[in-house]
C-alpha positions as CSV (number, residue, x, y, z in Angstrom):
1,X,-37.0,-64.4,-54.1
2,X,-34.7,-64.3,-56.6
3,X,-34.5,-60.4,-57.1
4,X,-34.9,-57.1,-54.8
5,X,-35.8,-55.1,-57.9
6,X,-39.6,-53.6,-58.5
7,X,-42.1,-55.6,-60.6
8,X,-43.9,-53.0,-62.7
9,X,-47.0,-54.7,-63.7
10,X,-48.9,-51.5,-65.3
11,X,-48.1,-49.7,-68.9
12,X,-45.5,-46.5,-68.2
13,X,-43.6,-44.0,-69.9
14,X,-39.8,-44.2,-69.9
15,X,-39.5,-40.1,-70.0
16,X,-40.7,-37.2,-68.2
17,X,-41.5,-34.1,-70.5
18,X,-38.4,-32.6,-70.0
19,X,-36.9,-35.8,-70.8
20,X,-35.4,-36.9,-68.0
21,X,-35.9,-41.0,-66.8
22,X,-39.1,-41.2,-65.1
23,X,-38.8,-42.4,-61.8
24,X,-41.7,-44.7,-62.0
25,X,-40.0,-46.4,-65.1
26,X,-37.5,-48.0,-62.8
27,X,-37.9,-51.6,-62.7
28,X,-38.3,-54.9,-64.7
29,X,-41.4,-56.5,-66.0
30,X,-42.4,-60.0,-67.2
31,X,-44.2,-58.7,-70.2
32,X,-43.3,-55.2,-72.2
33,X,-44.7,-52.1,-70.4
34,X,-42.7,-49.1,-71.2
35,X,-43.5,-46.9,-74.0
36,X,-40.5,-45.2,-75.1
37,X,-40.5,-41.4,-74.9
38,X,-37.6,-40.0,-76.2
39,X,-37.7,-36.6,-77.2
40,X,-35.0,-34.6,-79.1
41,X,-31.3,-35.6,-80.6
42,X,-28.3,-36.2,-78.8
43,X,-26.6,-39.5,-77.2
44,X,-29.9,-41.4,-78.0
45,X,-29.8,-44.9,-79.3
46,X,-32.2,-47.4,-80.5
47,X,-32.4,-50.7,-82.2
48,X,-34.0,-53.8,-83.1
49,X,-31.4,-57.2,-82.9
50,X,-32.9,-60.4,-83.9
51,X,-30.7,-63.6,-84.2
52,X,-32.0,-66.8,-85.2
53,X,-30.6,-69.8,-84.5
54,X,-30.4,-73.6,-85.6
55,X,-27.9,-76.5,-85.2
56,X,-26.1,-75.7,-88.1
57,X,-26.6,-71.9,-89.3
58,X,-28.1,-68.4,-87.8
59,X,-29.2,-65.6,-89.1
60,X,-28.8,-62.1,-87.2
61,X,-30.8,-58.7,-88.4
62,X,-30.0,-55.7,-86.9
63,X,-32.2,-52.1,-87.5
64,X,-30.1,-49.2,-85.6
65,X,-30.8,-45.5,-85.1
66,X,-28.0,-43.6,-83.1
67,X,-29.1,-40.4,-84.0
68,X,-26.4,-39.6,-86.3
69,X,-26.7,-42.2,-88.8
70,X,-28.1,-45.5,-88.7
71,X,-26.6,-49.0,-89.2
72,X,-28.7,-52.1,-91.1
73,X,-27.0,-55.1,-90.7
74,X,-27.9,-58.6,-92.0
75,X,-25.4,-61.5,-90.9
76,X,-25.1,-65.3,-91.9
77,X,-23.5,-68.2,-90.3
78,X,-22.7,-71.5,-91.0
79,X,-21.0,-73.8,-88.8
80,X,-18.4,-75.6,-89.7
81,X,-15.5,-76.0,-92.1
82,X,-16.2,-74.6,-95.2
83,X,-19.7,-73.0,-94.4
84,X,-20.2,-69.1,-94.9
85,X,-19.7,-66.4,-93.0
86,X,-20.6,-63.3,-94.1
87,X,-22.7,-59.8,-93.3
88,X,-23.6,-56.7,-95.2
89,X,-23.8,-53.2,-93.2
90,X,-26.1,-50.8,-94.8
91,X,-24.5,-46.8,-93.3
92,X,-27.1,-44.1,-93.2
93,X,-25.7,-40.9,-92.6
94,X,-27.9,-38.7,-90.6
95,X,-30.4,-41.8,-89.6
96,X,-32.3,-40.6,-92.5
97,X,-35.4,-42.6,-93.1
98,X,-35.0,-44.5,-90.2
99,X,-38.5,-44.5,-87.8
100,X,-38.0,-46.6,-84.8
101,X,-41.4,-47.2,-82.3
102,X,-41.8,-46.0,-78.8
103,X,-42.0,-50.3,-78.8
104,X,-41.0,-52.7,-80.0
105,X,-40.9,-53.0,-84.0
106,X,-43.8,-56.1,-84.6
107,X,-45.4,-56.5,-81.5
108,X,-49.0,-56.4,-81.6
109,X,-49.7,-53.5,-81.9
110,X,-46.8,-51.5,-82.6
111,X,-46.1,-50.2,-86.0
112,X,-44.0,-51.9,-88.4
113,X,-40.0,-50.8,-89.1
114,X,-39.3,-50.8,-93.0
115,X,-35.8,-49.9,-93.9
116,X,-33.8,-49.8,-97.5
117,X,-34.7,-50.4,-100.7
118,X,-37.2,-53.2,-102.0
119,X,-34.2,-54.1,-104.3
120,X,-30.9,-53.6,-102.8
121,X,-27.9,-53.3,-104.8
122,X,-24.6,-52.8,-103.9
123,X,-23.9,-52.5,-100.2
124,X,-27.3,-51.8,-99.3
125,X,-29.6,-53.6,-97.5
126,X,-33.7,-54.2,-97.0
127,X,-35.1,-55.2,-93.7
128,X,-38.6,-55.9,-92.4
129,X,-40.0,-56.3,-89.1
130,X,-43.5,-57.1,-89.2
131,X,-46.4,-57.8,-86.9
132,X,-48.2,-61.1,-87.8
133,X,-50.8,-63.4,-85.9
134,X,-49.2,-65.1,-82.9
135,X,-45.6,-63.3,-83.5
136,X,-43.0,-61.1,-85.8
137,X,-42.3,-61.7,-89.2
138,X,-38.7,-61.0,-90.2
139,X,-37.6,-60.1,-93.7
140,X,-34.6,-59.1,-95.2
141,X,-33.0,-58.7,-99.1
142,X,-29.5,-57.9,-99.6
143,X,-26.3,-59.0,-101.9
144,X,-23.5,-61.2,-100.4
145,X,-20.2,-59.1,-100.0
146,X,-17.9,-58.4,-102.2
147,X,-14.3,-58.9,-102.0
148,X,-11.4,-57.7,-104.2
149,X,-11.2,-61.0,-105.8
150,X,-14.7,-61.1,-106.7
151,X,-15.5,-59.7,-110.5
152,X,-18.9,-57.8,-111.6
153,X,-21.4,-60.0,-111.1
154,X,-20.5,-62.5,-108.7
155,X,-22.5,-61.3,-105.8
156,X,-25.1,-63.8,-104.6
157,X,-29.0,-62.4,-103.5
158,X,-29.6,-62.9,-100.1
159,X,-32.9,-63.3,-99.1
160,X,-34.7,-63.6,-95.2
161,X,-38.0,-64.9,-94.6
162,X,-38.2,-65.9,-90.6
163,X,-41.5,-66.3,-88.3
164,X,-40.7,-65.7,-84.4
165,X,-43.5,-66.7,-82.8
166,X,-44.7,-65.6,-79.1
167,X,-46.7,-68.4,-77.7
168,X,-49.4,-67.1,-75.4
169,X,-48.5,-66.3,-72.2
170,X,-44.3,-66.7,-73.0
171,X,-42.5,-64.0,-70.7
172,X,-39.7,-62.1,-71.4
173,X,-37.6,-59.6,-69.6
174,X,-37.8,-55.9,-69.7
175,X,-35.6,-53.8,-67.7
176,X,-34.7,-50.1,-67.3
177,X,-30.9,-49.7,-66.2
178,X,-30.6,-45.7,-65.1
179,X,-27.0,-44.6,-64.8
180,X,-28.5,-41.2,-64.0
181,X,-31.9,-39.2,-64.8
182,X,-30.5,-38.0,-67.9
183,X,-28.4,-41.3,-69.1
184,X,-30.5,-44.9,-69.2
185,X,-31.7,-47.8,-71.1
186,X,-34.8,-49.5,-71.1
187,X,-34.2,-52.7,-73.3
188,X,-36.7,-55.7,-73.6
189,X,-34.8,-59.0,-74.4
190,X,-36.6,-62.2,-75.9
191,X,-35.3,-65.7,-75.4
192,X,-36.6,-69.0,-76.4
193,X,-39.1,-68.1,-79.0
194,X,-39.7,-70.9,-81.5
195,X,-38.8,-69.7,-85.1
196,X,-39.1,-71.4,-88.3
197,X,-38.7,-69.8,-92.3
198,X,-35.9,-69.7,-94.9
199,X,-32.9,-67.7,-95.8
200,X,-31.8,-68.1,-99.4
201,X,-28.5,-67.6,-100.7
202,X,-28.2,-68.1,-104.3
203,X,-30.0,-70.9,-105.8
204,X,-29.1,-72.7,-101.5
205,X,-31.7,-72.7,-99.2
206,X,-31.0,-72.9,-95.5
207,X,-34.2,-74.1,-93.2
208,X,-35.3,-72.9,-90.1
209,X,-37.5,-75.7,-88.6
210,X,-38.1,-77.1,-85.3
211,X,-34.7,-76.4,-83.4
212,X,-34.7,-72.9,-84.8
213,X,-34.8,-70.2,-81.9
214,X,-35.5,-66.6,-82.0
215,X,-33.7,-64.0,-79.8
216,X,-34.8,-60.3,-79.4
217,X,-32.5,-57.6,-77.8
218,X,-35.0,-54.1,-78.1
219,X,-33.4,-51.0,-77.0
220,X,-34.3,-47.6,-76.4
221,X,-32.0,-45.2,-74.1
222,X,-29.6,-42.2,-74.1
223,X,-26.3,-43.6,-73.3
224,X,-22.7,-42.6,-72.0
225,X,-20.0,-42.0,-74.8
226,X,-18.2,-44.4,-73.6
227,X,-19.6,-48.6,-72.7
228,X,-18.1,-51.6,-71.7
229,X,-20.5,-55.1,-71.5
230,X,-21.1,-58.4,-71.8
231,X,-23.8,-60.1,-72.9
232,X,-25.0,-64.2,-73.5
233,X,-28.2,-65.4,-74.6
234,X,-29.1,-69.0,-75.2
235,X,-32.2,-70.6,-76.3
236,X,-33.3,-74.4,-77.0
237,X,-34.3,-77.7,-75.0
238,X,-32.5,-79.1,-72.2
239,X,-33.1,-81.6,-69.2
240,X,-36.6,-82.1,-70.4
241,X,-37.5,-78.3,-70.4
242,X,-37.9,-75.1,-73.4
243,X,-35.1,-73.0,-71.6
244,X,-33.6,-69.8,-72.5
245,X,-30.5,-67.7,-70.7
246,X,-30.5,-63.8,-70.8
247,X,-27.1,-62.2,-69.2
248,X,-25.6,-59.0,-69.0
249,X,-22.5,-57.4,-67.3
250,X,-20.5,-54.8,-66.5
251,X,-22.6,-52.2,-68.4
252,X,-25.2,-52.5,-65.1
253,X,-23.1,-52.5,-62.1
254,X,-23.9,-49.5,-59.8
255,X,-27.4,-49.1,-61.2
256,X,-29.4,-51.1,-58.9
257,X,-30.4,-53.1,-62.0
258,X,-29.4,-56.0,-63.7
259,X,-30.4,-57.9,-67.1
260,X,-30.4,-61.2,-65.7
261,X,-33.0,-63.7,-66.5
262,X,-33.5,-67.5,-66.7
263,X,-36.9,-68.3,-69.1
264,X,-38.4,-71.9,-68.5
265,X,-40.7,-73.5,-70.1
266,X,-42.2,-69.7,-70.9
267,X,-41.6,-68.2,-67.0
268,X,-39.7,-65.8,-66.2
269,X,-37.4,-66.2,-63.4
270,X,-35.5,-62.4,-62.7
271,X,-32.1,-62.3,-61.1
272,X,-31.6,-59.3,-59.2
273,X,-27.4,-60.0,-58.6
274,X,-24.6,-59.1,-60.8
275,X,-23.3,-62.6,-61.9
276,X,-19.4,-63.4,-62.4
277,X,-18.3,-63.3,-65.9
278,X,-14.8,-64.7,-66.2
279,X,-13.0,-65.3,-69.7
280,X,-9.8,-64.0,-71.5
281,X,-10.2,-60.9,-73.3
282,X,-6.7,-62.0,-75.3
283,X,-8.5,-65.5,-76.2
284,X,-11.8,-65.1,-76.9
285,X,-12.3,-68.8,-78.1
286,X,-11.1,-70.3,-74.9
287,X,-14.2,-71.3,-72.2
288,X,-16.0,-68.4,-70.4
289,X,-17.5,-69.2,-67.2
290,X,-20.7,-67.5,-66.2
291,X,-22.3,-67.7,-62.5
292,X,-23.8,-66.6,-59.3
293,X,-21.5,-64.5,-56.9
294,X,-20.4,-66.3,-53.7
295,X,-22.4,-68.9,-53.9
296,X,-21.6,-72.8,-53.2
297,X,-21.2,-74.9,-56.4
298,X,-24.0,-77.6,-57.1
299,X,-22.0,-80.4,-56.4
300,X,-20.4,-79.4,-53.3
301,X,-22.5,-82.0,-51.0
302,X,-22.6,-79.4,-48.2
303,X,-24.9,-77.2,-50.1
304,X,-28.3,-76.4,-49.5
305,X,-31.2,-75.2,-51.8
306,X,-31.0,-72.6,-50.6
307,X,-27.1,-71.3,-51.1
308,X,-26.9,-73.3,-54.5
309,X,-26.4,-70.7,-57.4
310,X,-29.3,-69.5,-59.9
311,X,-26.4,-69.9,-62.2
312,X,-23.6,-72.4,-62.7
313,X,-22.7,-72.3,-66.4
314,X,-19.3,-73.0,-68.7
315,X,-19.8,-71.6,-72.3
316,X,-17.6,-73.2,-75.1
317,X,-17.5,-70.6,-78.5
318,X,-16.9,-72.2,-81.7
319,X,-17.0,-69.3,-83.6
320,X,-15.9,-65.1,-82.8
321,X,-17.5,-62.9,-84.7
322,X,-15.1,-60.3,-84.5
323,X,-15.2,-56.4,-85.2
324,X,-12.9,-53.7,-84.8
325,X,-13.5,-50.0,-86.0
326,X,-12.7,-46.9,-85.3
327,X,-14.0,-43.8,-87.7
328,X,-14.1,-40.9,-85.0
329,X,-17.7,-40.8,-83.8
330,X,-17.8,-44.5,-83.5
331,X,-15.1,-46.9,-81.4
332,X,-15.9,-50.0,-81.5
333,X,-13.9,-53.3,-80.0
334,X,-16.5,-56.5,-79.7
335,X,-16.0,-60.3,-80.0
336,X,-19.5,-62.6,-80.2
337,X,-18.6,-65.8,-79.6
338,X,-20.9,-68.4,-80.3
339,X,-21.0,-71.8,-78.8
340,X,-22.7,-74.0,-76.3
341,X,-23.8,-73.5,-72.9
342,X,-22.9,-76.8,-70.2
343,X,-24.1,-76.6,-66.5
344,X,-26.8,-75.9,-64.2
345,X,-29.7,-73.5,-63.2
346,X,-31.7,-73.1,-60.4
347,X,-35.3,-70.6,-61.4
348,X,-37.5,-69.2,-58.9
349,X,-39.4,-72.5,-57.9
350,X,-36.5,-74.2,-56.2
351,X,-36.1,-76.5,-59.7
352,X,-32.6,-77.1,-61.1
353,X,-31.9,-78.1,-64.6
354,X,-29.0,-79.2,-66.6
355,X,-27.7,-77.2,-69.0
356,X,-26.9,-79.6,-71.8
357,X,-25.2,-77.8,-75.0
358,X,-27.5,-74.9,-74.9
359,X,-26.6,-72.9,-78.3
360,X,-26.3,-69.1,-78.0
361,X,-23.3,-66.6,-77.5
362,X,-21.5,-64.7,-75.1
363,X,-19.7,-61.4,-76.0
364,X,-16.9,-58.4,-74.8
365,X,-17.7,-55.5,-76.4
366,X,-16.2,-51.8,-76.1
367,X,-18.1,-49.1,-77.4
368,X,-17.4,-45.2,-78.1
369,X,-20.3,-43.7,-79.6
């Protein structure tokens, strides 16, 4: 068995009626089960990140509700020398507006989140998350940044049109992590869903085709002032199998729960252990590794199926999205790096697969909010 933690396999609420975490929410399931409660104002947090991903470009939405105001973010990536990088942050005071589900925005199901503007100008941004047959429809309309270079009227319209599809029967993780009764998460995370669409810049056109790859991080808690994690995702094909890689750390530790996943080929394997995260906090861009605690490497030839790790894994960035603020209520210190993912992993069944150049992120963040 790969975890200790308790398989809920029937629909639950996340709260009690006074609020506090329901003790029968504890646990991880293959499919999404919790409906998310939360009554009242104060410390709560929820939000909706997609990211999108292709050999050459991504695309990363993000709907946010932290009680007292919001954050809409669309961001764009392309690789390379010379391609763009860019994001637009729409800042809602207050949260005004903002109506985040008990689940998850899109699902079947579950009512749709429509934020900003039809016609954004100016810093503001429109975002869509839509229900649609077999999966979510993404949309999203805002203006490319300005800068104090830039005269009236050079800002480019950004347009997102994505499909994330859920193929039948493709699992995903959902988790509760409870630092106490009255401070937890429950978050449902996504890998490997194929994706295809179109985000236009201008009169350009990036495509999302068959190596495009939809990511989902849903959360819904009431959270400490203060948070330190990590997290990596990767999604794509490897070794002859439709892999993705869901990791957390730090943030975790203590609760009796992890975030730790490996999806193959649309199963779920769940890792109950806290994995090692080692990288330089002063050089982000240099190689992280990521793996099982204590356990053998794969190539040592005295190891046995049994003591070889779930996780063996070096990620290589190629990019850092960086961020630093600080504007009282909200701290925030976080590099996500993106990059490859070269190794090995080990899921539920015994089967160990090489990691070839898997595309996703890893990232440090430091939040006071």
């Amino acid at each position: 068995m790969a975890t200790h933690e308790r398989e809920i396999t029937q629909p639950v609420d996340l709260c009690l009626p006074d609020g506090r975490l329901n003790p029968a929410a504890r646990g991880w399931s293959r499919q999404p089960m919790h409906r998310a409660n939360i009554r009242g104002w104060g410390r709560t947090k929820r939000w909706e990140y997609w990211c999108v991903t292709t050999p050459t470009h991504l695309v990363a939405l993000t709907v946010s509700d932290l009680d007292f105001l919001a954050l809409h973010t669309v961001y764009v990536l392309e690789y390379g020398t010379g391609g763009r990088d860019f994001e637009c942050t729409a800042i809602v005071p207050g949260g005004r507006g903002v109506h985040l589900p008990e689940t998850i925005a899109g699902a079947s199901g579950s009512p749709a989140v429509v934020v900003g503007p039809r016609r954004p100008t100016g810093g503001k941004v429109r975002i869509e998350i839509r229900e649609e047959n077999g999966g979510t429809r993404l949309r999203a309309r805002c203006l490319t940044p300005s800068s104090p270079k830039e005269t009236r009227g050079t800002r480019e319209t950004v347009e997102v049109d994505l499909f994330a599809a859920l193929p039948a029967g493709h699992e995903t993780l959902s988790v509760v992590v409870p630092w106490s009764e009255r401070r937890f998460q429950y978050t449902s995370k996504h890998t490997a869903r194929p994706a295809s669409g179109t985000v236009r810049i201008g009169d350009r056109v990036l495509e999302f085709g068959e190596d495009a790859w939809a990511v989902l991080d849903h959360g819904r808690g009431r959270w400490p002032r203060s948070v330190d994690w990590n997290w990596g995702a990767a999604s794509g094909r490897t070794d002859g199998h439709t892999v993705g890689l869901q990791f957390g750390g730090r943030w975790t530790r203590g609760t009796g729960a992890t975030e730790n996943a490996l999806c193959v080929d649309g199963r779920l394997t769940k890792i109950g252990e806290e994995l090692e995260w080692h990288w330089s906090p002063d050089d982000c861009m240099a190689p992280w590794t990521i793996g099982s605690a204590g356990a053998r490497p794969v190539a040592d030839p005295t190891s046995t199926a049994d003591d070889r790790p779930l996780v063996d894994l070096t990620f290589t960035p190629f990019h850092n999205r960086s961020a630093r603020t600080d504007v009282g209520l909200i701290a925030n210190r976080s590099d996500q790096c993106f990059g490859h993912y070269t190794g090995r992993i080990r899921d539920d069944k015994g089967r160990e697969i090489v990691v070839d150049r898997l595309l996703g992120w890893a990232e440090d963040v430091h939040m006071r909010w």
